[in-house]
VEXVOVO-400762 format. One line per field, with one value per residue: x, y, z of N, C-alpha, C in turn. Coordinates in pm, 1 decimal, m for minus. Each point is the difference from the previous one (the first is absolute). Layout:
# residues N
nx (X ...)
ny (Y ...)
nz (Z ...)
cax (X ...)
cay (Y ...)
caz (Z ...)
cx (X ...)
cy (Y ...)
cz (Z ...)
# end
This chain:
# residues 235
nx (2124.8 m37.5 75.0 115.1 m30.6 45.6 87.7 60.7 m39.5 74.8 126.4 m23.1 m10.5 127.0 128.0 m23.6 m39.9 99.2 68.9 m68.6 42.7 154.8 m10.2 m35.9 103.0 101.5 m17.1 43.4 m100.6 m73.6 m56.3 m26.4 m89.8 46.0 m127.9 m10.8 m28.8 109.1 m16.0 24.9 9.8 189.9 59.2 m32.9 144.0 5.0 112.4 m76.4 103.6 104.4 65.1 m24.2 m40.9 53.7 m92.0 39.7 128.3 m14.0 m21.3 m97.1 m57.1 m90.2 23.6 m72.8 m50.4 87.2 1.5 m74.3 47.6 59.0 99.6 m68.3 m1.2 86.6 82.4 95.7 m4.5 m90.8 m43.5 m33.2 m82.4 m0.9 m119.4 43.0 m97.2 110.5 m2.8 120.7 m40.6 66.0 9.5 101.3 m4.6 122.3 m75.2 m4.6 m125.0 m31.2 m125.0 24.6 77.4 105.1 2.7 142.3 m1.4 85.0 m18.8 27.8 m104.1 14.0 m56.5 m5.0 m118.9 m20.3 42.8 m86.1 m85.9 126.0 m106.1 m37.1 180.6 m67.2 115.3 15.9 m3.3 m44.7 13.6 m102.0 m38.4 m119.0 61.6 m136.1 93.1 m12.6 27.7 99.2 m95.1 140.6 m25.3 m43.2 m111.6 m123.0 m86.5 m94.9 m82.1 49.3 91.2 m102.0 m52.6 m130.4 m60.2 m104.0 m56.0 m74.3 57.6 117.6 m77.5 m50.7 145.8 12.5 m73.8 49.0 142.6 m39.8 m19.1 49.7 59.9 m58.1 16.6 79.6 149.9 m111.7 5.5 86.2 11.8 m1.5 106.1 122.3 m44.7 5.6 133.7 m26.5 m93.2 114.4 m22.6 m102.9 8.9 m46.4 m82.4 m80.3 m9.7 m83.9 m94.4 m16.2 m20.5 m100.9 m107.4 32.6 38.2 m172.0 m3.7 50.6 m46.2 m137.5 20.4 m22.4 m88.5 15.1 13.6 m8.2 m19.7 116.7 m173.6 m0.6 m125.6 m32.4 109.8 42.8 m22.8 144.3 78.6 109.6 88.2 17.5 111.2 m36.2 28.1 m136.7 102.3 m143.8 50.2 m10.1 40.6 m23.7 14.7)
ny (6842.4 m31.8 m127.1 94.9 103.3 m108.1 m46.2 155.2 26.6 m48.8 14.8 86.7 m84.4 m123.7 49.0 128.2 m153.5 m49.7 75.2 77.6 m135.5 11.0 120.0 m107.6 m104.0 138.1 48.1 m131.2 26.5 m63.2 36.6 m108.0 m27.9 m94.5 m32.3 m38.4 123.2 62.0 1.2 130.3 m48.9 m22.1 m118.7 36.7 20.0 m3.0 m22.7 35.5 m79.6 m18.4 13.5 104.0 5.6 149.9 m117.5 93.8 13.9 m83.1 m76.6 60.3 m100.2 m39.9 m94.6 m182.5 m62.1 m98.6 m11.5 m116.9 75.8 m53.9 69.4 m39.2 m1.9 106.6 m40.6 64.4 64.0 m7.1 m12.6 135.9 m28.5 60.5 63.1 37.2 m9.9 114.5 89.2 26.8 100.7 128.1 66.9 m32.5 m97.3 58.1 m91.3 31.0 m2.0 m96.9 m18.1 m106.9 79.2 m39.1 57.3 m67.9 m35.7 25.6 m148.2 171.5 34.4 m98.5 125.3 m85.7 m24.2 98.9 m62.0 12.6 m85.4 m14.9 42.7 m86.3 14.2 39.4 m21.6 103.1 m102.6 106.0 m75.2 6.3 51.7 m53.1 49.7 46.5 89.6 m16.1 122.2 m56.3 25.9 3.2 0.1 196.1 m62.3 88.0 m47.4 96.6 m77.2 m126.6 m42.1 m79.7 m142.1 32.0 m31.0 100.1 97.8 3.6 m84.8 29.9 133.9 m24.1 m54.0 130.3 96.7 m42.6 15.1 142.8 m11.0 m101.1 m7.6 167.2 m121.1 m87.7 127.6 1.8 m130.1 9.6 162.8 m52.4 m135.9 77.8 58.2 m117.7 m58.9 104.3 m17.0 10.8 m92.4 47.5 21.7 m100.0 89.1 94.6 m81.5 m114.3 34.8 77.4 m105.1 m63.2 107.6 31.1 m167.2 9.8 173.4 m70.3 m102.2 78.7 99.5 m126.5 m82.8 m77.7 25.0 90.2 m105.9 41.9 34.5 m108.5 m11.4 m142.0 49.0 m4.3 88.8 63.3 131.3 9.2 m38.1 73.5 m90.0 m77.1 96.8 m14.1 m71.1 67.1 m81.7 72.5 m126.6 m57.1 121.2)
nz (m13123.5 m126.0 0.9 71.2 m63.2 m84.9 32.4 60.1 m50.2 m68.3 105.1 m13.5 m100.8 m54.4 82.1 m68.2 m119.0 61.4 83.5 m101.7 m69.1 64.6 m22.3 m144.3 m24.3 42.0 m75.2 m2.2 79.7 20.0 115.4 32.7 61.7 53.9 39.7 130.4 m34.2 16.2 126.3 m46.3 m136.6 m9.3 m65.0 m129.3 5.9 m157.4 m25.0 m144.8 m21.1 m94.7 73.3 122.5 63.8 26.4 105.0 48.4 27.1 91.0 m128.8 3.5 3.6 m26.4 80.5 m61.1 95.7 m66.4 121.5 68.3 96.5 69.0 75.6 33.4 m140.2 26.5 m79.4 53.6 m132.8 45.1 m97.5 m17.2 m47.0 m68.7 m44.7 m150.3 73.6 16.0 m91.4 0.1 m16.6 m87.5 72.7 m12.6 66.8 63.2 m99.8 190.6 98.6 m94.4 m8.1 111.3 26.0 15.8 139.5 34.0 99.6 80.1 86.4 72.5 111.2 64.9 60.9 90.0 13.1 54.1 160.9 28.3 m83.3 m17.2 m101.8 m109.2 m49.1 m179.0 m41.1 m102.0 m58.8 m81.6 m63.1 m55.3 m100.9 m34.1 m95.0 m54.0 m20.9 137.9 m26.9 39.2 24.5 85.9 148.9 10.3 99.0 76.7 108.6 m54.7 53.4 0.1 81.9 41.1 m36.7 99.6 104.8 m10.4 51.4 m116.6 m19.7 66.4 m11.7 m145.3 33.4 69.9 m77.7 m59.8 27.8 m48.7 m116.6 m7.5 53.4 m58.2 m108.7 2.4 37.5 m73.5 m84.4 68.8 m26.6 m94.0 m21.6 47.4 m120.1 m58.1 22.1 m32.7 m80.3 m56.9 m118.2 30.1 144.0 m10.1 m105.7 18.9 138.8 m114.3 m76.0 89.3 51.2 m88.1 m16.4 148.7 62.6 m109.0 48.5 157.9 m1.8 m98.4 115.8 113.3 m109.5 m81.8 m97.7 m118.3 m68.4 m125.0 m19.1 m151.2 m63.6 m70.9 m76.4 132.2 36.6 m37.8 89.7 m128.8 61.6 m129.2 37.0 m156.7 m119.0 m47.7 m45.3 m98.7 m77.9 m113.4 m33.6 123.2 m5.3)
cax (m77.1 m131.1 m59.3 m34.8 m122.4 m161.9 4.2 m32.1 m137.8 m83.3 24.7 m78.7 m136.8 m68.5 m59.8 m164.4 m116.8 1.8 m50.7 m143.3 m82.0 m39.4 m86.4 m115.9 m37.3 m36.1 m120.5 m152.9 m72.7 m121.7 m21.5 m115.1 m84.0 m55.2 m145.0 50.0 m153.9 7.3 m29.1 140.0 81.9 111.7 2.9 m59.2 0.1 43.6 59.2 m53.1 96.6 m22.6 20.1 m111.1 m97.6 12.4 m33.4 19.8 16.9 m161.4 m163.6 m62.2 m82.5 m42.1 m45.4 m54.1 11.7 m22.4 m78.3 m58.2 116.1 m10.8 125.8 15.9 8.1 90.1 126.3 126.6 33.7 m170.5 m56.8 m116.8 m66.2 m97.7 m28.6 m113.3 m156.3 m18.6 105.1 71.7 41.4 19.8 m91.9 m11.8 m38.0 134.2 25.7 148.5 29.7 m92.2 m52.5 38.8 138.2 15.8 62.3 14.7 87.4 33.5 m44.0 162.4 m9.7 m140.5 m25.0 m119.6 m58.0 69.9 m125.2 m50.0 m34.7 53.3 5.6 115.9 5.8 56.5 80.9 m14.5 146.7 4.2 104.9 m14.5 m108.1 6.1 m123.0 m45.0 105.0 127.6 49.3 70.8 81.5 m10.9 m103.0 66.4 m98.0 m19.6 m109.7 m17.1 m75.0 47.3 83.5 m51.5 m164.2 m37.2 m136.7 m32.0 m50.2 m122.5 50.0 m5.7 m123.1 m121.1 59.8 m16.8 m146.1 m64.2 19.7 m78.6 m167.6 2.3 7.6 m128.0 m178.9 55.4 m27.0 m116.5 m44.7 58.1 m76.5 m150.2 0.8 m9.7 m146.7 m134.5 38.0 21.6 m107.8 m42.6 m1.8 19.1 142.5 146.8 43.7 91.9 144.8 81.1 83.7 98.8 138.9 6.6 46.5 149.9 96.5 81.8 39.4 102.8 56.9 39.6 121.1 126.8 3.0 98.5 m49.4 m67.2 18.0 m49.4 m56.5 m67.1 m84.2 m2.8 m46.5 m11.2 122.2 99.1 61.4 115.7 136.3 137.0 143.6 97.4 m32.8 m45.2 m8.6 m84.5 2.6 m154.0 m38.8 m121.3 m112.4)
cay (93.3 24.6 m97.3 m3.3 81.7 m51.1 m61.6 10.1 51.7 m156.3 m75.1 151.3 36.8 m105.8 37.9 45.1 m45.8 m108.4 113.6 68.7 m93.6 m69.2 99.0 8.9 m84.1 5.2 138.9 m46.8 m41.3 103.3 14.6 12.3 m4.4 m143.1 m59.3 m95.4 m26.2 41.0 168.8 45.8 m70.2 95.3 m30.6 m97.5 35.3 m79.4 18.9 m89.8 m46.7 m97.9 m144.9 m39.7 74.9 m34.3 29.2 135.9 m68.8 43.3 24.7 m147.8 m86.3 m97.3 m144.8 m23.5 m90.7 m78.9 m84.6 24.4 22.3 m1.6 m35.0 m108.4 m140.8 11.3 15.5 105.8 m71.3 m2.0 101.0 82.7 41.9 160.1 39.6 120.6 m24.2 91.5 51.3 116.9 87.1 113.4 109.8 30.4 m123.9 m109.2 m141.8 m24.3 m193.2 m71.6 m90.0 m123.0 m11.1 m104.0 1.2 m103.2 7.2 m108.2 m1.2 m36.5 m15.7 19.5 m32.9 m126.0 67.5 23.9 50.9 160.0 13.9 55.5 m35.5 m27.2 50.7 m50.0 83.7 m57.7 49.2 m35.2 m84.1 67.6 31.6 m95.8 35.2 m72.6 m79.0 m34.9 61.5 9.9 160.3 17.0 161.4 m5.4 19.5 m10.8 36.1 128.4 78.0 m45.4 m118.1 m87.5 18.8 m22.8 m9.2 131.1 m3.2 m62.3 m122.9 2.3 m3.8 m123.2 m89.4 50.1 m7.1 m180.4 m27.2 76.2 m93.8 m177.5 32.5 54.1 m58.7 m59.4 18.9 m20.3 m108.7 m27.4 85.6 m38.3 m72.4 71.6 80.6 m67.2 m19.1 126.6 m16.0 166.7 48.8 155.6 85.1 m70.2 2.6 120.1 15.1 m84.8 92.5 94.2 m131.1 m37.9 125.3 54.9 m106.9 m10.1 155.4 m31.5 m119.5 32.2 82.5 m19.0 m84.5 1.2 99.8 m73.7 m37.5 94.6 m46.6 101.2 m63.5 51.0 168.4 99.2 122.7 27.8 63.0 7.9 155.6 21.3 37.4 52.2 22.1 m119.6 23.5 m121.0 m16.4 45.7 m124.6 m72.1 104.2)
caz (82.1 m49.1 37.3 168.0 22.8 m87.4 61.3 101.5 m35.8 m47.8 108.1 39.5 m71.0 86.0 157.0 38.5 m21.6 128.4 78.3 m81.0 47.4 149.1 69.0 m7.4 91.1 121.5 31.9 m83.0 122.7 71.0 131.4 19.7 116.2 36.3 17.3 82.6 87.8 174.3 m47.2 82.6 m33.6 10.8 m178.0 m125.7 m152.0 m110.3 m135.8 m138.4 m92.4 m126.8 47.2 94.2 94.4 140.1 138.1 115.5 108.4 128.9 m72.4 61.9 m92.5 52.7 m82.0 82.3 35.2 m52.8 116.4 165.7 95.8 154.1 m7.1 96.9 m89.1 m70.7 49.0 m60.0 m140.7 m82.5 m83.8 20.7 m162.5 m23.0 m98.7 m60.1 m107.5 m131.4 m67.6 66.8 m112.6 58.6 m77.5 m111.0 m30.1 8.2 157.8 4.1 17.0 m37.1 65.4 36.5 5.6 183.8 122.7 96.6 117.3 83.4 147.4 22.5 70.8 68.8 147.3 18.6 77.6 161.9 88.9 m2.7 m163.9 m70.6 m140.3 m59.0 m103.6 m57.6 m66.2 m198.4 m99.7 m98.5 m84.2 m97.4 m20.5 m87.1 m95.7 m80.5 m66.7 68.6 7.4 135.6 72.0 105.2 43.6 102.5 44.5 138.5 37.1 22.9 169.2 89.5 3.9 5.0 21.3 125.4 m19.8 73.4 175.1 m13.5 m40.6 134.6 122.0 m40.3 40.2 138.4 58.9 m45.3 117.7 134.9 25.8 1.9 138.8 61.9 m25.3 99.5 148.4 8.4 m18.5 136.7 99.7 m3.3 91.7 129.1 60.8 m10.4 169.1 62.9 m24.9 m38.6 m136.1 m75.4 40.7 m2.1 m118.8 50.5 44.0 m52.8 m121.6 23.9 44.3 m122.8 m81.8 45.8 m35.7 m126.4 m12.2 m10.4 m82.3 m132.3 4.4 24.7 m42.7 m101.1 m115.6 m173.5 m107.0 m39.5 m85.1 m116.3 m97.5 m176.6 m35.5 82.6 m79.7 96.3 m93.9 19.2 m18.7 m103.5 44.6 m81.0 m120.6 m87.6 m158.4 m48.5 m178.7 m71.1 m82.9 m6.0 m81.0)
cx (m149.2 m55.7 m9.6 m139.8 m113.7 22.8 m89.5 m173.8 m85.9 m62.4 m116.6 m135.6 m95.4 m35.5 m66.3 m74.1 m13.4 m92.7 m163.7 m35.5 m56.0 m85.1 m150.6 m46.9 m66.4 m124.9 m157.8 m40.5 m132.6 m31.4 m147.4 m63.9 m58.8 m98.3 m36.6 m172.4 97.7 m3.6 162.6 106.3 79.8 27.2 m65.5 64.9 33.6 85.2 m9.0 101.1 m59.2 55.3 m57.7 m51.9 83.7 m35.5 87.3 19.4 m123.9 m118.4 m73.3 m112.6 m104.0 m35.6 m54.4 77.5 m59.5 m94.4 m8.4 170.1 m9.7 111.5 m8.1 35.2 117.4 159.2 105.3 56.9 m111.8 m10.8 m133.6 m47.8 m71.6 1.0 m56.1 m101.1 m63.8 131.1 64.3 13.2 m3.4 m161.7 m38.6 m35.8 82.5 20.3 155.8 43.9 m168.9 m96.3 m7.6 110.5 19.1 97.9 61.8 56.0 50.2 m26.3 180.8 m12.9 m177.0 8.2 m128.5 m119.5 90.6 m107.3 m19.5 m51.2 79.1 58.9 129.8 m3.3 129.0 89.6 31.2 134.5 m65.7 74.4 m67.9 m107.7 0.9 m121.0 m58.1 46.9 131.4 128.9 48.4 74.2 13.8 m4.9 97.6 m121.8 10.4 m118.7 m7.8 32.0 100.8 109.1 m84.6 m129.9 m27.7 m154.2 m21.6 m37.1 m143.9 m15.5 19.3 m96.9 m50.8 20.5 m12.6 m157.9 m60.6 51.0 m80.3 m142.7 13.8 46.3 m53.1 m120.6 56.4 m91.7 m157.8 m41.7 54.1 m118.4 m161.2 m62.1 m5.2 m94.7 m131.0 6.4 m11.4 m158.5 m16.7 91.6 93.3 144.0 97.3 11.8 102.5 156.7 96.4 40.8 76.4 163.5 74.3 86.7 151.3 41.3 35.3 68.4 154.3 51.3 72.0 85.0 152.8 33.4 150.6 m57.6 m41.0 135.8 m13.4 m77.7 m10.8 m68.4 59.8 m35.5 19.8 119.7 114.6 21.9 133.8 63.9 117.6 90.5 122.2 m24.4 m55.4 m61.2 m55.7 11.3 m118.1 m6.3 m129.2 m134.9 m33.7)
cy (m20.6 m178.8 41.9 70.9 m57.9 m188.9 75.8 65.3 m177.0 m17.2 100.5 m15.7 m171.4 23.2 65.9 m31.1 m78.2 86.8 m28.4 m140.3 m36.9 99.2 m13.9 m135.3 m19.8 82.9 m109.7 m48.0 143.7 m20.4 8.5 m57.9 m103.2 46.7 m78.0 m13.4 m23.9 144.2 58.7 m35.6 150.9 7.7 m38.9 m9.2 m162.1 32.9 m91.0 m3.1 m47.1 m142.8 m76.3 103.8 m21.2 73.6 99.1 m66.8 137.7 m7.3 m146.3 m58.7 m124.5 m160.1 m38.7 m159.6 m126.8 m154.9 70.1 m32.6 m28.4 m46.6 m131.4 m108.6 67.3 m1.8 67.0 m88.1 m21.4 99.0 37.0 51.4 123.9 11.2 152.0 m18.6 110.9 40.5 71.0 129.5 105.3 130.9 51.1 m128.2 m116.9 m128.5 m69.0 m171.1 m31.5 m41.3 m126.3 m12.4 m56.6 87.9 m95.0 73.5 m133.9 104.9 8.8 8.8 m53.5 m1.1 m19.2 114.1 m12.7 15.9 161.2 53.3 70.7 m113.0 m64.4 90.9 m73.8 71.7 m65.0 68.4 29.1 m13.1 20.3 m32.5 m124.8 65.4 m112.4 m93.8 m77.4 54.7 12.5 169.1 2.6 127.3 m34.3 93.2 m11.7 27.8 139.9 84.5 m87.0 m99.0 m116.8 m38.5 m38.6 19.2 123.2 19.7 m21.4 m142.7 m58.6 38.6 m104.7 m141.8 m12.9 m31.8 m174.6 m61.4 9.7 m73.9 m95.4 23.8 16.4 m79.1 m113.6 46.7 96.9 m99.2 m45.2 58.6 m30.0 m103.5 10.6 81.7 m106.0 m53.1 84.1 25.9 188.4 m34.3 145.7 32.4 m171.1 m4.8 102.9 18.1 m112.3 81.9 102.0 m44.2 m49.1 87.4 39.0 m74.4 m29.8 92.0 m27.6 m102.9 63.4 65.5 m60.2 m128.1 34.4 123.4 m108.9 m5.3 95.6 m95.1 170.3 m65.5 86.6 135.1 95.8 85.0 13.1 102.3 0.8 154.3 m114.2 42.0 62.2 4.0 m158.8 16.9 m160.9 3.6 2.2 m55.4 m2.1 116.2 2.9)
cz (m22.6 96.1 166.5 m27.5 m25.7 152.3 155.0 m19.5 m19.1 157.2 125.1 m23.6 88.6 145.2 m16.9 m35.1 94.8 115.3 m59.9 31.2 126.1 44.4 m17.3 68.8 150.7 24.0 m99.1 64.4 42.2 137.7 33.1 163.4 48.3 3.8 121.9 97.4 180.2 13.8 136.0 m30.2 m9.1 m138.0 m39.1 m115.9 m10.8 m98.5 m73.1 m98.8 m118.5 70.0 102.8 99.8 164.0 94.8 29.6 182.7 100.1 m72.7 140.2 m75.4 67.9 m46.0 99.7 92.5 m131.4 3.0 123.9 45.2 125.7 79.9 122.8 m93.8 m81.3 71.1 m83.1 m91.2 m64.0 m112.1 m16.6 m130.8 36.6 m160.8 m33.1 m1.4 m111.8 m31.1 108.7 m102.2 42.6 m21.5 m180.4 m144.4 m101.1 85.1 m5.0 34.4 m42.5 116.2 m26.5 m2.2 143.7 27.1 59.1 132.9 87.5 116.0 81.7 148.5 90.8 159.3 12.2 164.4 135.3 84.0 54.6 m94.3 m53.6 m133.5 m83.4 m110.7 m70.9 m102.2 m118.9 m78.9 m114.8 m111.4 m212.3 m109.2 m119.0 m133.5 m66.8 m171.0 m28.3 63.3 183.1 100.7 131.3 60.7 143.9 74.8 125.8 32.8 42.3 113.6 134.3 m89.2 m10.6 m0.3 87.4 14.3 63.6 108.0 m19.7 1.1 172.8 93.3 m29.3 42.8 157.5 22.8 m30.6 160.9 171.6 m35.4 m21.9 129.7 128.2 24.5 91.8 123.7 19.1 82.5 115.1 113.4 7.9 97.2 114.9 72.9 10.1 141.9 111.7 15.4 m56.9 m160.7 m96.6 70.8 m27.2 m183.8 1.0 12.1 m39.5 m140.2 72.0 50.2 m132.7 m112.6 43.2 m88.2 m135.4 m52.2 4.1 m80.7 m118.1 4.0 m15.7 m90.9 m138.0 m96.8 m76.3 m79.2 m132.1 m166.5 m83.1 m63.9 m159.6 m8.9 67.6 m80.2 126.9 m120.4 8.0 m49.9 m103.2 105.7 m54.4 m116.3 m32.9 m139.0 m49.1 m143.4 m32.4 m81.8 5.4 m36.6 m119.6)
# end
């Protein structure tokens, strides 16, 4: 009798040190506040482990373009470099991904400019984070604000209006003629930029779109898809 009791208590006492452990295991972690410099952001948290630090699926973050980009020289299967140029860390001044740490993506779709300026865009896998100590993490990322990159409607008028004046100066340079023949100048400038001006208005309109370019550095921001957990080795 005395070994079932001292057997079932032995046996009572390990599961609840089991239980007390795992409980602290699970409860050793602090919560803390990305840092991200976007503003409206929905999440920030972070959970700070003894083993690693994890991203909060919806935190968003920013990197940069690694080189000059321009999808007219790229094709689907290409890879896309981005970098930290600073730390990623939380408010409270927990760094979660290092600076110089690499970003890769692949290139999984490209549509090429269409006529009606309507722009190309390009679509990114990203595939995972390369730290400064080697350390291999794959991500499950997405561009913030849209599905894809594309050039803006500033980007397009400016493409439009270059059109309407190379053009325009043309059909000047036409009207001018016509007016020197005309022996009246001034109205055949006139009504040659105003001929001019229409035609390149339309051209640019109806011509192909842009190409989507980024120069070194430019920032994109991304959206966390799914819990990303970074090892705090490298701190």
């Amino acid at each position: 009798m005395f070994k079932k009791v001292f057997c079932f208590g032995l046996l009572t006492a390990m599961f609840n040190g089991f239980v007390f452990s795992s409980a602290l295991a699970f409860e050793d972690y602090n919560i803390e506040h990305l840092n991200t410099d976007v503003e409206n952001t929905k999440v920030d948290l972070v959970k700070i482990t003894t083993g690693g630090n994890v991203i909060q699926k919806e935190n968003v973050f920013v990197v940069n373009f690694a080189q000059n980009f321009n999808s007219k020289y790229y094709n689907v299967g290409d890879f896309v470099q981005f970098n930290f140029d600073c730390d990623l860390k939380t408010k409270e001044g927990t760094i979660v991904i290092p600076c110089n740490s690499t970003l890769i993506a692949r290139v999984a779709c490209i549509e090429n400019p269409k006529w009606f300026s309507r722009n190309a865009k390009v679509y990114l896998e990203f595939t995972h984070i390369l730290l400064p100590d080697g350390t291999n993490i794959p991500v499950a990322l997405q561009l913030a604000d849209k599905k894809y990159l594309k050039e803006g409607a500033k980007e397009t008028a400016g493409k439009i209006a270059a059109y309407t004046l190379s053009i325009g100066g043309v059909g000047s340079g036409l009207g001018a003629a016509i007016g020197v023949a005309a022996g009246n100048t001034i109205t055949g400038l006139i009504i040659g930029g105003s001929i001019g001006g229409g035609v390149g208005l339309v051209s640019g309109i109806v011509s192909p779109g842009l190409h989507y370019k980024a120069k070194k550095g430019e920032k994109i921001i991304l959206k966390v898809e799914d819990n990303l957990t970074i090892p705090n080795s490298q701190n």
